[in-house]
C-alpha positions in Angstrom: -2.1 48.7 -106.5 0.0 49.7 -103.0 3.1 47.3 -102.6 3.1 45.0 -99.6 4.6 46.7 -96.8 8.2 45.5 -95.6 6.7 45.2 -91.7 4.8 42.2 -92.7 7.3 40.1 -93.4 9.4 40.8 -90.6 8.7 40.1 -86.4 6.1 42.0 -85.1 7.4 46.0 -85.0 6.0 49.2 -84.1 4.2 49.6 -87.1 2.3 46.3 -87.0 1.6 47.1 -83.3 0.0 49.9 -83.7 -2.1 48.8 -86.2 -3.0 45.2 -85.0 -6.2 46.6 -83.5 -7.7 47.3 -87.1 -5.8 43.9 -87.8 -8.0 42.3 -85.2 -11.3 43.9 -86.1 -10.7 42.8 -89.8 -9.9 39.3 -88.6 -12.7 38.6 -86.7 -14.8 40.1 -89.4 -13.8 37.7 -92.2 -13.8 35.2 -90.1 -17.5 35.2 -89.2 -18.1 36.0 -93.3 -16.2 32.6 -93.7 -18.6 30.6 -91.6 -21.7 32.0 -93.8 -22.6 29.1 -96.2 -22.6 29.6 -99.4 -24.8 28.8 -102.4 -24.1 25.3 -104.0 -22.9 24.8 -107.4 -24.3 22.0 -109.4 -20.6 21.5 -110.3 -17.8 20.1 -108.5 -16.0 23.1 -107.2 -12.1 23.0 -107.0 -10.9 26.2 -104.7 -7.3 27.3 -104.8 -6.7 30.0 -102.3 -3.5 30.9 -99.6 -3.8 32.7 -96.3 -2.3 36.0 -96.5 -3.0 39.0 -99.4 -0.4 39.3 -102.3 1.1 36.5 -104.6 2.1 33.0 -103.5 1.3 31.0 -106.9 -2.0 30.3 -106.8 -2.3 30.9 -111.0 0.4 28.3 -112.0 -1.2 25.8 -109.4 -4.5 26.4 -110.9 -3.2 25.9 -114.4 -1.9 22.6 -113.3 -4.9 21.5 -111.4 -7.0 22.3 -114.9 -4.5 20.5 -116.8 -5.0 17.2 -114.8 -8.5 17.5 -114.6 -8.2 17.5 -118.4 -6.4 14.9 -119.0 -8.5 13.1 -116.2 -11.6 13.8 -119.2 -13.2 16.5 -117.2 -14.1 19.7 -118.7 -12.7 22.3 -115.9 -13.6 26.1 -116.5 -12.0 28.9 -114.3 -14.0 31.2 -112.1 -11.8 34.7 -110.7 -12.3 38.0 -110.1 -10.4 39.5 -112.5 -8.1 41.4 -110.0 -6.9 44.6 -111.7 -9.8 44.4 -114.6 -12.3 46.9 -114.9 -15.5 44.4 -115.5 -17.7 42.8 -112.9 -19.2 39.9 -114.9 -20.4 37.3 -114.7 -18.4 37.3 -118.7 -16.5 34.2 -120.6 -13.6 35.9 -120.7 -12.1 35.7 -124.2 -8.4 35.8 -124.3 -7.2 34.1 -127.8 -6.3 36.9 -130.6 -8.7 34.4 -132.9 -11.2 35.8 -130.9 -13.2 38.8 -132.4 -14.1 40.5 -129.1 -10.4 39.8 -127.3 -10.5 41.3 -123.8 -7.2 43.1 -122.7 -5.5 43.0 -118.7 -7.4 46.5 -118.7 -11.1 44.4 -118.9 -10.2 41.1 -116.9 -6.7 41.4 -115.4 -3.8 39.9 -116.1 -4.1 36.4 -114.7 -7.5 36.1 -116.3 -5.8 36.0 -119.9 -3.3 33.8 -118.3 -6.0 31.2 -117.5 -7.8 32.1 -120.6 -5.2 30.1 -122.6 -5.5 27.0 -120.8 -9.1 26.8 -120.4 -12.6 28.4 -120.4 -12.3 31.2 -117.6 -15.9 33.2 -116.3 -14.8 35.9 -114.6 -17.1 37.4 -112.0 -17.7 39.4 -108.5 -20.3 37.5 -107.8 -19.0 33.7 -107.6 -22.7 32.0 -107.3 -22.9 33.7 -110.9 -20.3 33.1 -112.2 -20.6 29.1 -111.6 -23.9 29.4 -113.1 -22.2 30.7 -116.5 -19.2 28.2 -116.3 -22.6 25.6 -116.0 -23.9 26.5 -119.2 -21.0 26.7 -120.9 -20.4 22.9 -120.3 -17.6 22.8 -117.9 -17.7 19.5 -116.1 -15.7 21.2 -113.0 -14.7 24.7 -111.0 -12.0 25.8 -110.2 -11.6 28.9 -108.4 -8.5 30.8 -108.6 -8.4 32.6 -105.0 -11.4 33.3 -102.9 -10.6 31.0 -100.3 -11.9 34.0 -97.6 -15.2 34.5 -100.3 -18.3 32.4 -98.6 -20.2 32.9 -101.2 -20.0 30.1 -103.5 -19.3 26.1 -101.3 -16.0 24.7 -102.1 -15.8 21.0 -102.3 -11.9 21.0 -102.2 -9.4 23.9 -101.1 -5.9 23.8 -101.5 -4.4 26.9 -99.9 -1.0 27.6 -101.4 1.7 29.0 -99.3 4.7 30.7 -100.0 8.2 28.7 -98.3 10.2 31.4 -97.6 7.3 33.8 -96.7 5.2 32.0 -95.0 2.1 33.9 -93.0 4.8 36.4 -92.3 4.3 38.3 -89.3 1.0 36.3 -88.3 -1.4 39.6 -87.8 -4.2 40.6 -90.0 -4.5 42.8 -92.6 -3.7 46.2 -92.3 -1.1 45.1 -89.4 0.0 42.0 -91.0 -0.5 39.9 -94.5 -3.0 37.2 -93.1 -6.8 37.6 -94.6 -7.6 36.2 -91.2 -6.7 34.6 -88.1 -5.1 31.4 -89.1 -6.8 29.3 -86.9 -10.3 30.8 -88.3 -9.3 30.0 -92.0 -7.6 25.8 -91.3 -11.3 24.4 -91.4 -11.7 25.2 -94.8 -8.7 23.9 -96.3 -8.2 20.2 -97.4 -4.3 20.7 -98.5 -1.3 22.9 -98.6 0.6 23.4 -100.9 4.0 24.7 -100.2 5.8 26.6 -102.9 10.0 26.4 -102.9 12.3 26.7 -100.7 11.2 26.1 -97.2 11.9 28.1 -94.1 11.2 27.5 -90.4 7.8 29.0 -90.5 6.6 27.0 -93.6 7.8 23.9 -92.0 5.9 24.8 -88.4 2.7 25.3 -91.2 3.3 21.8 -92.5 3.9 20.2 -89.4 0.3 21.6 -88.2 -1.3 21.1 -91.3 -0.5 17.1 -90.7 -1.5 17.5 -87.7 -4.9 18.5 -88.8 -5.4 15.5 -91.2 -4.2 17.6 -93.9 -2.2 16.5 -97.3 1.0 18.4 -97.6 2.6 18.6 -101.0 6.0 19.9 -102.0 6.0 22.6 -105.2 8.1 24.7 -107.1 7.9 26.6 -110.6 10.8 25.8 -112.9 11.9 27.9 -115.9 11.3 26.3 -119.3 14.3 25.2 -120.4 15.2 26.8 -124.1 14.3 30.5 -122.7 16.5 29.7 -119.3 19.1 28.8 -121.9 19.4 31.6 -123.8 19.4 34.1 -121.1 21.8 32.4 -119.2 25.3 34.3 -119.3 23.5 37.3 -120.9 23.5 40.7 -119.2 19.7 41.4 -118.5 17.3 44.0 -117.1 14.8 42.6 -115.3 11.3 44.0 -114.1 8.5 42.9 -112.8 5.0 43.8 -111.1 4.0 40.9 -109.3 3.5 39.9 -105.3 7.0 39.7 -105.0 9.3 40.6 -107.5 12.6 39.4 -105.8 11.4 36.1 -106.5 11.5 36.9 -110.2 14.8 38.4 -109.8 16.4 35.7 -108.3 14.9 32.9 -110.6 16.9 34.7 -113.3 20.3 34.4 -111.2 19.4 31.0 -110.2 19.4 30.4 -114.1 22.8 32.4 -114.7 21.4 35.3 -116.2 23.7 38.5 -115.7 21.1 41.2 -113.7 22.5 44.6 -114.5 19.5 46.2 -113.3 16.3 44.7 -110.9 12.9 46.9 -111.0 10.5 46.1 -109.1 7.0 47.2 -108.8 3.5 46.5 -107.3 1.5 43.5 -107.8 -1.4 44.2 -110.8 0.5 47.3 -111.8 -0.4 49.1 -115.0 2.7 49.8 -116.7 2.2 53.6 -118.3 4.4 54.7 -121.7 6.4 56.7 -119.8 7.8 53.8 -117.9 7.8 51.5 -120.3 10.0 54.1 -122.5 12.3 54.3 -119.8 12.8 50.6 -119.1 13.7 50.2 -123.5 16.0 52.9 -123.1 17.8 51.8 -120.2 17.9 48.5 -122.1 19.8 49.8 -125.3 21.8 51.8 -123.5 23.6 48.9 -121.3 23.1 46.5 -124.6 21.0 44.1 -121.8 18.1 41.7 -122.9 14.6 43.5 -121.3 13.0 40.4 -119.6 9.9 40.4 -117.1 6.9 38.2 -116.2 4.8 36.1 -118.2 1.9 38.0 -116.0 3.2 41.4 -117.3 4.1 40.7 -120.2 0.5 39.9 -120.7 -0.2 43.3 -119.0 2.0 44.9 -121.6 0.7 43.0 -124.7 -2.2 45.6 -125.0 0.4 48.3 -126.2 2.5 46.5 -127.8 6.0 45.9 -128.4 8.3 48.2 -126.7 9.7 50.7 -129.3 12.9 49.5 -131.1 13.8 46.4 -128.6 12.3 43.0 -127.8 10.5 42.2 -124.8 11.3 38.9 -123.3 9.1 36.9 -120.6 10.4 34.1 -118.7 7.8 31.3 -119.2 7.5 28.9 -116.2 5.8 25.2 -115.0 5.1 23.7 -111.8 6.2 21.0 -110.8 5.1 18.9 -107.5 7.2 16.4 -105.5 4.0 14.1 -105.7 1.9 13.9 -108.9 -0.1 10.7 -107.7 -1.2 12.6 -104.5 -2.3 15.3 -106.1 -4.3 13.7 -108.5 -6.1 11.5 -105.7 -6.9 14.9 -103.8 -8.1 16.3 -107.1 -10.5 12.7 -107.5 -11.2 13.3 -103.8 -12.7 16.7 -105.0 -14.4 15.5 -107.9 -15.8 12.6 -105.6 -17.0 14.9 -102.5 -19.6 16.4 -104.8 -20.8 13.8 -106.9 -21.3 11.8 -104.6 -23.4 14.7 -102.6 -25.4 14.7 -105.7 
């Protein structure tokens, strides 16, 4: 997959001018698709979507939404896409080694096996499918990563993530700018936002209309775990990573005290080939640095094994909210909206 283009995440230039008419017809495309209803689960379904294209942390909020849900006694499956994967579905996606069949990041992506280890996941194209499958299965509960833009399968609940520092960026459509579509086409069909680390003056203008709106706002962030951040910290380390955006990553492992000889970044989804991976170990030995990268690529990876005469570290991470109660309420209020629609 392309890497996001700088131009979005900077004030409207030359480039984003000249593309904002495709930006606009896109927009007001997805925007009508959004107002198409959709078909209606027999399940509650939990949608956790963002504005813009590329990575925000939709997956770890997911995991933690399934992981209340859980402990709330409900039985929550997944339903994605299965960016990156090669199969369509409607499949349970089987991620545990235990497992006979195991998929691999080639088949289902790499956030698929992610979810895969927390809780039943169906990945599928088609999402009025796939809810059918997570039915059967004996989930109690949906929840969607992404597909906030996707009309085909009625949320009950949406939270729409947002990233602090990024924010919508430059506020055009895609090509000419990160947003799916126009903002004020896509705040009907969110319930809350969810705004992930530090926040900058565009993230607080979101949150400050989001209120506006009726809206809950929460406060997010993804913390190391503790023992790996402790053991890298002070060490000289090579980090790489092929998520939305990588500098993230990189400075997470400075913020820890990690010693970053060497940052490579690459695109989001990216299929690491032998040749690269080869060149990363190398580089590796020859600095005497600690190889560390995602836990999303590292999962990526884990279909070819460990890299050839050197360890392969990930850098495991949790959310954490500034207001648990709330978000279990809005995840009741979810629960409730359909049930109570019987």
């Amino acid at each position: 997959m392309l890497r996001a283009p700088g131009f979005w995440w900077r004030s409207p230039g030359l480039e984003s001018r000249l593309l904002h008419p495709l930006g606009a017809v896109y927009g007001a495309v997805t925007a009508w698709r959004m107002r198409r209803p959709g078909a209606r689960s027999a399940l509650p379904v939990i949608c956790v979507g963002n504005f813009v294209a590329g990575g925000a942390g939709k997956t770890p909020f997911a995991l933690e939404i399934a992981d209340r849900l859980t402990r709330m006694g409900e039985r929550p499956a997944f339903l994605t896409r299965g960016h990156g994967g090669s199969l369509t579905g409607p499949v349970m996606v089987q991620g545990d080694a235990k497992i006979g069949s195991r998929h691999g990041a080639d088949e289902v992506g790499d956030e698929a096996l992610l979810l895969a280890a927390c809780a039943p996941t169906v990945l599928s194209h088609s999402r009025s499918a796939g809810a059918k499958l997570a039915e059967a299965a004996g989930a109690t509960v949906i929840v969607m990563d992404d597909g906030l833009q996707n009309p085909s399968l009625r949320k009950d609940f949406a939270f729409a993530v947002l990233d602090g520092e990024t924010a919508i960026g430059n506020g055009s459509c895609l090509p000419a700018g990160p947003l799916r579509a126009p903002l004020a086409a896509q705040w009907p069909f969110v319930q809350a936002l969810i705004v992930m680390g530090k926040q900058g003056r565009a993230a607080q203008a979101l949150a400050q209309e989001a209120r506006r709106r009726g809206l809950a706002v929460l406060a997010a962030r993804l913390v190391p775990e503790a023992a790996v951040a402790a053991a890298l910290a002070g060490q000289p380390v090579i980090a790489f990573a092929g998520i939305g955006r990588p500098e993230k990553f990189f400075a997470t492992l400075r913020e820890i005290g990690a010693h970053l000889i060497a940052e490579h970044g690459f695109a989001d989804h990216h299929r690491f080939a032998a040749a690269e991976l080869a060149a990363l170990a190398a580089e590796a030995r020859a600095k005497s640095a600690i190889l560390v990268t995602t836990q999303k690529d590292r999962v990526r990876i884990g279909a070819t094994g460990e890299l050839p005469d050197i360890a392969l570290r990930d850098l495991p991470v949790r959310l954490q909210v500034d207001d648990p109660s709330l978000l279990d309420a809005l995840i009741a209020e979810g629960l409730g909206r359909r049930r109570m629609a019987g």
